[in-house]
N, C-alpha and C positions, 0 to 999 in steps of 0.2 A: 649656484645654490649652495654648493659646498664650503662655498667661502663665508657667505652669510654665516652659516652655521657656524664658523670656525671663531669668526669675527663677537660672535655672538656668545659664544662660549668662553673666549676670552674674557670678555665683559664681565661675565658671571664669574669669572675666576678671581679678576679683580676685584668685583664686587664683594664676594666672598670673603676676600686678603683684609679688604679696609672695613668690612662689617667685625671680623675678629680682633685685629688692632684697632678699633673701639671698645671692643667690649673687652680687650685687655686692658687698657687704660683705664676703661673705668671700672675695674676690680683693680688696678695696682695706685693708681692715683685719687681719681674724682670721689670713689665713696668713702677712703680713708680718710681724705680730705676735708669732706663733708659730716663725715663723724666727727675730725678733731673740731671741727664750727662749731658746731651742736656743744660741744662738753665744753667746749670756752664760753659758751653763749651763759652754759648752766653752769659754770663757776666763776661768771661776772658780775660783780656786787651792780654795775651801773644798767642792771636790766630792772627795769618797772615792775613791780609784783605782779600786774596784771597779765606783764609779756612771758613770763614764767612758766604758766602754763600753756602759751603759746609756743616754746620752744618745748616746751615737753611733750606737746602735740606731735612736731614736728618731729623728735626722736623719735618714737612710739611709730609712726607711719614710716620711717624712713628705715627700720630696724623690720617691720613686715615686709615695706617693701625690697630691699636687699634679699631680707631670706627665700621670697618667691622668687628673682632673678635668679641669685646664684643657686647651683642646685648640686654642686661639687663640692667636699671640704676644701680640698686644694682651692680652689676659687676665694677664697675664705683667708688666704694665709695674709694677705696684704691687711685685711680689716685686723686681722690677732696684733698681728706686729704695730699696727698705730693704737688698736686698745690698749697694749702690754706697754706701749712710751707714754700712753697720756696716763695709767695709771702708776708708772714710777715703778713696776717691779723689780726687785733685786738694789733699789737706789733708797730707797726709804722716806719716800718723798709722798707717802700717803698719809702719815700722821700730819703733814702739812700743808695740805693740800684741803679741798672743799669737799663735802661731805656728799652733795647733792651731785656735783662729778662723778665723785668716785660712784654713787648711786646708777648713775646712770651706764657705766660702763659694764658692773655687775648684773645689770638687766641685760645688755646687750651677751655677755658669758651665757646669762641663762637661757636667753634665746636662741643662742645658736646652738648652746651644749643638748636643749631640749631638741633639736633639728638634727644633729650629727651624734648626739651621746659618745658612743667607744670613740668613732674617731678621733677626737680631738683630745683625749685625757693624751694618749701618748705623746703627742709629737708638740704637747705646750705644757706640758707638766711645772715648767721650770713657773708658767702664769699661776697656773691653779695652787703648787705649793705656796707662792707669792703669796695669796691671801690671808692664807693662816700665817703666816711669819710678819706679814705689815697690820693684822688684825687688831682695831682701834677700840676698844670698849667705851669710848666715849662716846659716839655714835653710837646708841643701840639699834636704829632702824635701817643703819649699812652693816652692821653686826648681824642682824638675822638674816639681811639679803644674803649675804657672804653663805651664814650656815645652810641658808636654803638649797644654795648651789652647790657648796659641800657633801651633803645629805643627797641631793639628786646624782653627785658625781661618784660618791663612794658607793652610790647601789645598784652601779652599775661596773663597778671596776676595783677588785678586791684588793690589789696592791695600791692604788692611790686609797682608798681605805686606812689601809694599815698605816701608811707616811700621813695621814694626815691627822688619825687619832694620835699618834706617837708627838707630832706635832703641835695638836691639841695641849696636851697633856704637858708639854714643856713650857707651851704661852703662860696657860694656867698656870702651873707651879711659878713659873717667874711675876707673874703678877698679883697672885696671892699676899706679895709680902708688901703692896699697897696700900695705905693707910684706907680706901675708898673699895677693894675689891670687893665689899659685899655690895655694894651698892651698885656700883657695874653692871655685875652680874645679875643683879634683880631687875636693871633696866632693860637687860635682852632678855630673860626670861619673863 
């Protein structure tokens, strides 16, 4: 009888091993993986207007369903890191890049920022700064997602606050001296 038990416990144990090396996988691979899909999908000129909001379906349920799975920030770090390469931070590869991407990536910030808040301003500052420093004024309606998530991040964390007004306040002065900054600016406002 004892050995059953032993036999049987082992099982469980194994069982256990390769339940967890799945479910590491698919936080370090399969959903990053499947995020970078989604944002190629939504910065492919050769999708159908009609499939468009099919793939934005698809974001939208795949962005709830990740956040009910994982329930760790840490679990989370693998998605930051393929958000942070598909939107080009520190590379400056967002003024050239699609609008409707980068849209999509910014929801994916707000939804997990709105899920984890404090934890995450620290240990991805280097992302969040990223936004005001790569911030497109041509796009006003990734302009206000950006400020949204801004506004939610700074009222919650007084030093990225402060770096990101100061930061603010340099965009602006540097783009003030653009033939079109009023206009810009009346587009986000």
């Amino acid at each position: 009888m004892t050995s059953s038990r032993d036999s049987s416990s082992k099982k469980q144990v194994k069982l256990d091993a390769n339940a967890a090396n799945l479910l590491h996988m698919m936080y370090k691979d399969q959903f990053p993986d499947i995020i970078s899909t989604i944002l190629r999908l939504k910065h492919s000129r050769r999708i159908a207007p009609q499939n468009k909001q099919l793939v934005e379906n698809i974001n939208g349920r795949f962005l709830r369903t990740v956040i009910q799975i994982l329930n760790d920030k840490n679990e989370f770090e693998y998605i930051f890191k393929r958000l942070k390469k598909e939107y080009g931070v520190g590379d400056h590869t967002l003024s050239n890049s699609n609008g409707e991407k980068q849209e999509a990536i910014i929801q994916w910030y707000t939804e997990l920022f709105k899920e984890f808040s404090e934890d995450l301003i620290n240990p991805h500052q280097d992302i969040f700064q990223g936004l005001i420093v790569n911030l497109n004024f041509d796009n006003s309606r990734l302009v206000k997602r950006i400020m949204y998530l801004v506004c939610m991040m700074s009222s919650k964390n007084g030093d990225y606050s402060q770096k990101v007004m100061q930061q603010l306040i340099e965009k602006f002065y540097k783009i003030r001296a653009q033939s079109k900054f009023d206009d810009k600016i009346k587009q986000v406002i």
